[in-house]
Structure formats: C-alpha cells, structure tokens
C-alpha positions in Angstrom: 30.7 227.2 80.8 30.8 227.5 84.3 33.8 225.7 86.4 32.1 223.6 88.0 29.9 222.2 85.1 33.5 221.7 83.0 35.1 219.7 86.0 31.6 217.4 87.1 31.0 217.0 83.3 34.5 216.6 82.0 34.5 212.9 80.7 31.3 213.2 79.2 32.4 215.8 77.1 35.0 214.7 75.3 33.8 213.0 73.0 31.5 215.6 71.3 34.5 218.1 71.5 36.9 219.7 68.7 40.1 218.8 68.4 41.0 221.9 69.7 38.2 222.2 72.8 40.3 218.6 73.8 43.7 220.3 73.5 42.7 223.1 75.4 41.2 220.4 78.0 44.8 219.2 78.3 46.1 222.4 78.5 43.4 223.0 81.8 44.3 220.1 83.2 47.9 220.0 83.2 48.1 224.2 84.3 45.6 223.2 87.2 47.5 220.0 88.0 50.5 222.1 88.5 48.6 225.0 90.4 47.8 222.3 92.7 50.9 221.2 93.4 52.6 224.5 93.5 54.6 226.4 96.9 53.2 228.9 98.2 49.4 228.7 96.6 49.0 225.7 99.0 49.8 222.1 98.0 46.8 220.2 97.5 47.4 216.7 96.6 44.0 215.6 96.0 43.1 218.0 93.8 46.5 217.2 92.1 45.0 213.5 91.2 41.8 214.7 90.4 43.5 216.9 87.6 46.0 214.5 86.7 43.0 212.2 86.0 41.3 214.3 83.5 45.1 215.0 81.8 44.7 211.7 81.1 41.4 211.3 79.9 42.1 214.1 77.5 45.4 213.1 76.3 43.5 209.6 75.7 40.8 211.2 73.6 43.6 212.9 71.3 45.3 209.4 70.8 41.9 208.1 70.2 41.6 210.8 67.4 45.0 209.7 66.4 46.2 213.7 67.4 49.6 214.5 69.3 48.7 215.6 73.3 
C-alpha cells in the first residue's frame, strides 16, 4: 500500500482491518507523530496533529474491539 493511499484512506480502513493491521496503525502513527516532532529532522507541527489524529482513531478502533492500544 502506497503512503499516500494509507494516510488519505486511513479512517476508512479501520474498520475492515485485523487486530493486528490496527496495532500496527498505532504503531505508524505514534513513530511518525514523534518523527514529526523531532530536532534536527525538522519540527513540523502540523504534521504532528495530523498523526496524532489518526493515533487516536486507531487507539479508538482497538477500544472499540475491546483490545489494549
């Protein structure tokens, strides 16, 4: 899956997901949500919300399925 396609289509997908496609969402999210943020790669804070965003939305889908983030 292209990178693009996973971050336009990220909420969409969710739901038709494994438990462990969702947990490796989460783990995406929160390694690109700290890249973002980082020193010395350029601190970017948008795309800091952005990913913090999805964290969530994948974190929700795991409660949903009554999984541990």
């Amino acid at each position: 899956m292209s990178r693009s396609r996973l971050i336009d289509q990220w909420e969409s997908d969710l739901p038709g997901l494994s438990n462990d496609g969702v947990r490796d969402r989460v783990r995406v999210a929160r390694e690109s949500a700290e890249q973002s943020v980082a020193r010395g790669a350029g601190r970017n804070p948008k795309a800091a919300r952005m990913w913090r965003a999805k964290l969530q939305a994948a974190e929700a889908e795991l409660e949903r399925r009554g999984l541990r983030p």
